[in-house]
C-alpha positions in Angstrom: 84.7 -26.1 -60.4 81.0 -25.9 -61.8 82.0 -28.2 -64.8 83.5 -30.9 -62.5 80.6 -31.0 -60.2 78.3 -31.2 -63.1 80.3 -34.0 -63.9 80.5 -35.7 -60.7 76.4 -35.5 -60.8 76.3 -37.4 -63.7 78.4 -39.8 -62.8 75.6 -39.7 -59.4 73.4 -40.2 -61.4 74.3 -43.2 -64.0 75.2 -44.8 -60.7 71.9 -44.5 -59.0 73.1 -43.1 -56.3 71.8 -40.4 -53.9 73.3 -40.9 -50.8 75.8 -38.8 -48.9 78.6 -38.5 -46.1 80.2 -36.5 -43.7 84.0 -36.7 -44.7 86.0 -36.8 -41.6 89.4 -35.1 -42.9 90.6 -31.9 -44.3 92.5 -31.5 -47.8 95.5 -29.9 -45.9 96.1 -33.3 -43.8 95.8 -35.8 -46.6 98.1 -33.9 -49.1 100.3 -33.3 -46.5 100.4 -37.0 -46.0 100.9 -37.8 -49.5 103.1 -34.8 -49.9 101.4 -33.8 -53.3 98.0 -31.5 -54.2 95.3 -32.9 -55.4 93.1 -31.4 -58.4 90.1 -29.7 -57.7 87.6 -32.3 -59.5 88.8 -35.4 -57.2 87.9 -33.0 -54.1 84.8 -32.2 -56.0 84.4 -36.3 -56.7 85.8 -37.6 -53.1 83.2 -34.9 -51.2 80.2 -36.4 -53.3 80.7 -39.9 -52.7 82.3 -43.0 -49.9 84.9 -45.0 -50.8 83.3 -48.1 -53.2 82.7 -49.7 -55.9 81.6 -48.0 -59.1 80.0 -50.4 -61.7 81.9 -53.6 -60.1 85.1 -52.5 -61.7 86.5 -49.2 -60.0 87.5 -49.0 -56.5 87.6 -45.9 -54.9 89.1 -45.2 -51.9 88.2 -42.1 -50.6 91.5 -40.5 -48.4 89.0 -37.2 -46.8 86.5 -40.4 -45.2 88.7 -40.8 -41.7 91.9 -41.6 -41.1 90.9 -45.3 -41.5 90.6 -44.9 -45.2 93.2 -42.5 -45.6 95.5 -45.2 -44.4 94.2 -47.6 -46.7 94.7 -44.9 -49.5 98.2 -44.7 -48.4 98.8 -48.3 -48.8 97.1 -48.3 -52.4 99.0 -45.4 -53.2 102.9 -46.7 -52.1 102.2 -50.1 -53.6 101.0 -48.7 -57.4 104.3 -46.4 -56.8 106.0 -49.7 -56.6 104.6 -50.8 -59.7 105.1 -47.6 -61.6 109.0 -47.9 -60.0 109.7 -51.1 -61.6 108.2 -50.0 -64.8 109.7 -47.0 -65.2 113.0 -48.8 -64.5 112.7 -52.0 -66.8 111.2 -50.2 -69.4 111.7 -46.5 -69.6 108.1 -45.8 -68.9 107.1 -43.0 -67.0 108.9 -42.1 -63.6 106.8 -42.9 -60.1 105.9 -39.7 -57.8 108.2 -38.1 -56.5 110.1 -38.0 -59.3 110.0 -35.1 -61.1 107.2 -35.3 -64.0 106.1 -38.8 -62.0 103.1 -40.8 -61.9 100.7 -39.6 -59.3 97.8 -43.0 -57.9 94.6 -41.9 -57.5 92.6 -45.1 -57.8 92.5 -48.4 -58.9 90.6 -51.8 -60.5 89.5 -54.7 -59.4 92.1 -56.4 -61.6 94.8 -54.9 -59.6 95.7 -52.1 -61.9 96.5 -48.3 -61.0 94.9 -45.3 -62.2 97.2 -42.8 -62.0 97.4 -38.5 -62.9 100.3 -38.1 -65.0 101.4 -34.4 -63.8 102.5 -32.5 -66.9 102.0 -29.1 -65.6 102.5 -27.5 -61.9 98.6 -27.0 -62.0 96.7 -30.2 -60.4 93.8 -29.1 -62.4 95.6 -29.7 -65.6 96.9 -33.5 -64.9 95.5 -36.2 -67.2 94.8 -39.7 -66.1 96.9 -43.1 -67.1 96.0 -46.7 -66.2 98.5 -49.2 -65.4 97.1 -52.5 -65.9 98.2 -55.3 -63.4 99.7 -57.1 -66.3 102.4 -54.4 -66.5 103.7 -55.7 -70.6 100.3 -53.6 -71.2 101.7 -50.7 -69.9 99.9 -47.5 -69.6 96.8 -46.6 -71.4 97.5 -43.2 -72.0 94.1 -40.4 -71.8 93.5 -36.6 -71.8 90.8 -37.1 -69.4 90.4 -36.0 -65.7 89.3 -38.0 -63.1 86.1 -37.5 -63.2 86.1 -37.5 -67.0 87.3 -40.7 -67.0 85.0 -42.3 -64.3 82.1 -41.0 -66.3 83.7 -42.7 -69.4 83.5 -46.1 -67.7 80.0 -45.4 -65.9 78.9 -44.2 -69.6 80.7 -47.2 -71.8 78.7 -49.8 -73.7 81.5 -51.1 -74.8 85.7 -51.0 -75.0 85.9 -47.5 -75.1 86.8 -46.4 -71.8 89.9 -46.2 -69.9 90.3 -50.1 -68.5 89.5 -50.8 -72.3 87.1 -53.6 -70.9 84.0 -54.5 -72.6 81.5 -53.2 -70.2 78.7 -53.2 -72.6 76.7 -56.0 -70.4 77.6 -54.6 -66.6 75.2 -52.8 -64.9 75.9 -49.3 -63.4 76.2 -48.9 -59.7 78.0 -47.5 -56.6 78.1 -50.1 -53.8 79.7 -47.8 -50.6 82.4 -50.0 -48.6 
């Protein structure tokens, strides 16, 4: 847990951001909701910061704010399911949650793309992060990154190397809160 907090702060701080919340929700009621766990770094990440917008391409909706955004979560969550169903079923890709060894959203980009934990072990901790672009004939891009790994990746990027695999090279790094 030290490593992912560590993590999270930078990510605090290439964002600028300093602020804080109150989260109105427990763990136990939005992973019953969702019926899965989450890992331990997204707690970490989701206790640290509001749902928003980091760097003007990553929206973060934060399920632990209130029922509100846990709803909205929800939402975000059953419609990349969708996307990951279709997919899966036109071209073989990987299977949507709940299927066993399924595609698990966890966040999302402006575009309309999914970022998603791909669940290779039992262990949350050990789940790696996909992205679905909204143009699904891209298909996943494929990482060995946690959450938090990646977000620092695109809060980091001067370039193509991230995640999305947009050039962010000339966007400025920022959380706006919702």
């Amino acid at each position: 847990m030290a490593g992912s907090r560590k993590v999270v702060e930078q990510i605090a701080t290439l964002a600028d951001w300093s602020g804080s919340y109150s989260p109105k929700l427990d763990w136990d009621t939005v992973e019953r909701r969702l019926g899965t766990p989450f890992p331990g770094d997204f707690k970490e990440f989701a206790s640290r910061f509001p749902s928003g917008l980091f760097r003007g391409v990553i929206r973060f909706l934060n399920p632990i704010q209130d029922r509100d955004f846990l709803d909205r979560f929800k939402l975000e969550f059953d419609n990349s399911l969708t996307l990951a169903r279709f997919l899966w079923e036109e071209e073989g890709a990987f299977p949507p949650f709940p299927e066993p060894g399924g595609v698990i959203p966890c966040g999302g980009d402006v575009a309309g793309g999914a970022l998603m934990w791909l669940p290779r072990s039992p262990d949350p901790d050990e789940w790696h992060v996909v992205h679905l672009d909204r143009d699904l004939a891209s298909g996943y891009t494929i990482t060995e990154h946690t959450i938090t790994t990646a977000l620092l990746e695109v809060m980091s990027s001067k370039d193509k190397r991230n995640i999305l695999g947009w050039d962010l090279a000339g966007e400025e790094r920022f959380f706006e809160p919702f």
